[in-house]
N, C-alpha and C positions, 0 to 999 in steps of 0.2 A: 800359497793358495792350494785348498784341496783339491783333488782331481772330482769331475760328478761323474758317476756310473752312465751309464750309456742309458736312451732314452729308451721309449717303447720301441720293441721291435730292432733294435740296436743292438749289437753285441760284440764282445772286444776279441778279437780275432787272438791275441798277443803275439808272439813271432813270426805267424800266418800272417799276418797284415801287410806284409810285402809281397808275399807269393799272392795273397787276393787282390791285392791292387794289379801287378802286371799281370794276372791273368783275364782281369776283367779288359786292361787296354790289352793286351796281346789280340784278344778275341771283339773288341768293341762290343762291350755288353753291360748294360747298367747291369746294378750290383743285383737287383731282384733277378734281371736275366740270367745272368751267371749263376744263382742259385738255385734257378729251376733248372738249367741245365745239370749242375753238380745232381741234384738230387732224381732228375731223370735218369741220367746215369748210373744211381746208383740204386734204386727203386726197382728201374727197369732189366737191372742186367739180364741178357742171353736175349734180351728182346731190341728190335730196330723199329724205328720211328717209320711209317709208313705214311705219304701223304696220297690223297686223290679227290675224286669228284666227282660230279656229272658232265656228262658231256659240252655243254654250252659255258661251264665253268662258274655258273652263279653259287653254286653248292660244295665245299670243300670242308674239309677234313684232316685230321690225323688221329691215328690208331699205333698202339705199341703194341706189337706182336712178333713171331719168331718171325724169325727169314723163311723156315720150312713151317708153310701152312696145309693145314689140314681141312679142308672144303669138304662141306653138303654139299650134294646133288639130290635134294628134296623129286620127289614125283606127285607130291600132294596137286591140286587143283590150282594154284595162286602160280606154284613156282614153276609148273610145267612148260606154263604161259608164258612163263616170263623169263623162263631159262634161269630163275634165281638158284645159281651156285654161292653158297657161302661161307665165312668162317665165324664164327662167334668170338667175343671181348667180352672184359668188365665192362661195365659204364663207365669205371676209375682210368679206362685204359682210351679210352675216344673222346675226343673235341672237334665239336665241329667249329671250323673256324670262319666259315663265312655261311649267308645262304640259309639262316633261321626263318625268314619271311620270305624265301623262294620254296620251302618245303609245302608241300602238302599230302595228306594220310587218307589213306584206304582200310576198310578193314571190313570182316563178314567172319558169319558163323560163328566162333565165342567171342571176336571183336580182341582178343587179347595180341595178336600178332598187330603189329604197327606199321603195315605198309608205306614208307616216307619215299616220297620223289618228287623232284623237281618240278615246277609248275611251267618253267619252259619248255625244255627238252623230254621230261617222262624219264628222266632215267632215275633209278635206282639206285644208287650207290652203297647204301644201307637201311637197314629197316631194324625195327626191333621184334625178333621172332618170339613165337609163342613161348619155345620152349626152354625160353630162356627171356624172360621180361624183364630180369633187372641187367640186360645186357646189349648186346647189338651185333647183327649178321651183316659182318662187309663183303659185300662185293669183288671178288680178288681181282677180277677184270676193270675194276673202276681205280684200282692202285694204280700212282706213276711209276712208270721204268725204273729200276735200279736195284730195289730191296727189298723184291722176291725172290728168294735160291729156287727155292723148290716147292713142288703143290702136290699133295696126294689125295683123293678125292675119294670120298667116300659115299655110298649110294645108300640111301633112307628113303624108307616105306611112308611118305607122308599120307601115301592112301589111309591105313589103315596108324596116324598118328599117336594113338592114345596107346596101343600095341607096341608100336618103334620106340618111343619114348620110353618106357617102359623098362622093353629088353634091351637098351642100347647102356652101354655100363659110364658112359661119363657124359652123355649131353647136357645133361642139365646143373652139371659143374662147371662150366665153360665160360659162363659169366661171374665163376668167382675170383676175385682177387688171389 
């Protein structure tokens, strides 16, 4: 009998096939699990998985970003108010994991910034800033304990936006992959 090549989506590990099987029981991980973690790991290196939320816990998250982040301290109008400190991601780099119909959006002025919070609690966790639309401003105070090292915080003239943006040499690289 001929062997048949492996179906869709299927493919023949050949002397891997023992190391991929006890590592999927070692870890108890269906095999798709197992290969999102492989390919997290290796996609993401020099970056840690970061999870968090909003306060009341309806709205969760995970972000892959460094350990040592680098925070806005916006002084525009929105984030004064709101004390929004934050760091920017790709899009490729955030899922939200729970809390799509708890969010609800604010937005004024060019409407381009996506103010998202929680519909119980009012919290913030994330939003999608202006100056950076194909990406998203976390929160560092809404991360769980553990896989923050360090924060260094940086101060931006949101007054005068159009200006800071401008002369600032990497903002608007921050949501690239």
């Amino acid at each position: 009998a001929q062997e048949q090549p492996p179906g869709p989506g299927a493919f023949d590990l050949g002397a891997q096939s023992g190391r991929w099987a006890a590592f999927q029981e070692r870890h108890r991980l269906s095999c798709e699990e197992a290969a999102r973690l492989l390919l997290d790991a290796y996609e993401y290196r020099g970056l840690v998985k970061h999870t968090g939320g909003c306060h009341c816990g309806a709205v969760r998250f995970e972000v892959w970003a460094s350990a040592d982040l680098h925070v806005f301290n916006c002084n525009c109008s929105i984030c004064t108010k709101k004390q929004n400190r934050h760091f920017i991601v790709p899009a490729s780099r955030f899922k939200l994991l729970k809390g799509a119909d708890n969010l609800t959006t604010y937005t004024f002025n060019t409407h381009c910034a996506q103010h998202t919070f929680c519909k119980t609690c009012g919290v913030q966790s994330f939003y999608t800033p202006r100056s950076n639309p194909d990406g998203y401003g976390i929160a560092p105070h809404c991360l769980d304990d553990g896989t923050v090292q360090s924060i260094v915080t940086e101060n931006i003239n949101g007054k005068e936006w159009e200006k800071a943006v401008k002369e600032h040499k990497t903002i608007r690289d921050m949501s690239k992959p």
